[in-house]
N, C-alpha and C positions, 0 to 999 in steps of 0.2 A: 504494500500500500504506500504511497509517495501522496506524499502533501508538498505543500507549502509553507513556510518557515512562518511561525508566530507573526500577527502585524505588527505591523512597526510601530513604536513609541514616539510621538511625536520629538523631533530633536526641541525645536526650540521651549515646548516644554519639561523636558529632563536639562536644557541648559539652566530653565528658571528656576531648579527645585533648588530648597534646602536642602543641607544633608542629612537631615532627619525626614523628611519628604523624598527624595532618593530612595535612600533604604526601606521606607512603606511600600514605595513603588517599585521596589527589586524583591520586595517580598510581593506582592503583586503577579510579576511575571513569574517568582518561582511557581506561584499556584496556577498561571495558565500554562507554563511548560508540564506542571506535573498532572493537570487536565489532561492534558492530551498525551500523557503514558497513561495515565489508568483506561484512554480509550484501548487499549493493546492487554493490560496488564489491571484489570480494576482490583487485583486486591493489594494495589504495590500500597507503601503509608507513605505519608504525607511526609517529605523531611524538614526537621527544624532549621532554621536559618541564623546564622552569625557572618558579624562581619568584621573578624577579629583575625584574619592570614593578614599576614606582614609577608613583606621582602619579595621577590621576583614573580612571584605564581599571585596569576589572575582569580582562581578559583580552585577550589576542593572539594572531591563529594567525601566529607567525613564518614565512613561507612560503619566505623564502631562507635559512634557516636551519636549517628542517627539522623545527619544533616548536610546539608550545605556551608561551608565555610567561604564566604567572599574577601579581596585585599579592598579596605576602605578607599585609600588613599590612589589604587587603580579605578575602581569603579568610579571617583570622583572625576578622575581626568579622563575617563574613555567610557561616558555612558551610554552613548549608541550602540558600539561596540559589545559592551557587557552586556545590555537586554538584547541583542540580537544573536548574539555569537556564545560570551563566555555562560550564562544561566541555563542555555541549552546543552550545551557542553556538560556542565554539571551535571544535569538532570539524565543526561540521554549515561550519565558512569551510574547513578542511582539506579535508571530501571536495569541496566546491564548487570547490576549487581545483586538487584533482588528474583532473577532470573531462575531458574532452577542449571545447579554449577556455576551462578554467578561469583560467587567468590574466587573461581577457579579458574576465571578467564581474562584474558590479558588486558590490562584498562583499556587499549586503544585497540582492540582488538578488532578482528571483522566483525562481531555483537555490536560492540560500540558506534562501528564505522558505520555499520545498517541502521541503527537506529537514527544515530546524525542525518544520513542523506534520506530514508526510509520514511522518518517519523518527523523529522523537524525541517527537512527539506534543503540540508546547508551541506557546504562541504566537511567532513571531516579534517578536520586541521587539529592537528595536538600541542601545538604551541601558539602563544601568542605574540605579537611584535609591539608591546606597549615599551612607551620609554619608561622607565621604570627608575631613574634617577630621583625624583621623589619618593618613591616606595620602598627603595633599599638604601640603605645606610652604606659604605663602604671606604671606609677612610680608609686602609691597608692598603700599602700600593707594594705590587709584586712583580717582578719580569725574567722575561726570557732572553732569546738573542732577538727578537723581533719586533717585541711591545712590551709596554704596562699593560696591568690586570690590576681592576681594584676586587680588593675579598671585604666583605664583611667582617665584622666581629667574631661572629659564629665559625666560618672558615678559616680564619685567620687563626682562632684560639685552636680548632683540630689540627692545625700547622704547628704551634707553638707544641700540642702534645702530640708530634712523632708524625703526622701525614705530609704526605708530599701529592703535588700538583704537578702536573706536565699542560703544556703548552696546545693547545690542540694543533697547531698553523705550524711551530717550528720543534716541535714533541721535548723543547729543553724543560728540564724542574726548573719550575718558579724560585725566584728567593725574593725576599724578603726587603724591601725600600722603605726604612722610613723616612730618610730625607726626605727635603719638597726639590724636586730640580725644576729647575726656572726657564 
């Protein structure tokens, strides 16, 4: 069964919202994405919603948890985006997981990928391209023979206890810069 992707959210009204009116209205679409899995799947439950991910990732479906997890600070800068793309996204790992061997299938798997194009009518994409410099903290600067790399705190502190990083572009181990160069 092939549909078409949820309607669209008016841009210039999610440009007007509060950030407290945002998030009613992302709680909103999670209930009309998850309308339209229980048309496929009516005994799936309803997931709780937060909006409390930090750092590079747009969205989460918390599956021990029992919810959707959203990044505040991405959904504020890319809300078209989010109600069109990442809410769906979520939803479409929720019903995949409440599946029968959902737990046992690959997040981005072909389950997932059918439901993306299948049920919400979008491409399957597994990443997102948001700038993400407001949502991630990353004062550690690290390099190879090629570039800097900023790490976060969290990565940074797995360095300090014993992990090592390589390069993806030039496969050297990172090290460690804290000077500022000019």
């Amino acid at each position: 069964m092939k549909t078409l992707p949820l309607p669209p959210w008016p841009a210039a009204e999610l440009a007007a919202m509060s950030e407290t009116a945002l998030h009613q209205a992302a709680r909103v679409r999670v209930e009309q994405a998850w309308q339209r899995c229980c048309e496929v799947c009516p005994s799936l439950p309803a997931p709780k919603v937060w909006f409390n991910l930090r750092g590079a990732s747009a969205g989460q479906a918390h599956l021990g948890h029992g919810g959707l997890r959203f990044n505040p600070v991405l959904l504020n800068e890319n809300r078209t985006a989010f109600f069109d793309e990442v809410i769906p996204h979520e939803m479409a790992h929720w019903l995949v997981f409440h599946l029968d061997n959902g737990p046992r299938l690959k997040p981005h798997g072909r389950e997932w990928k059918t439901v993306m194009r299948d049920l919400f009518g979008l491409v399957p994409s597994v990443t997102h391209r948001f700038d993400i410099k407001q949502a991630q903290s990353a004062p550690y600067r690290y390099q190879c023979d090629c570039r800097f790399h900023q790490f976060t705190p969290r990565r940074h502190a797995l360095v300090v206890n014993g992990r090592r990083y390589r390069c993806r572009h030039c496969a050297k181990t990172l090290v460690y810069r804290p000077e500022v160069v000019s």
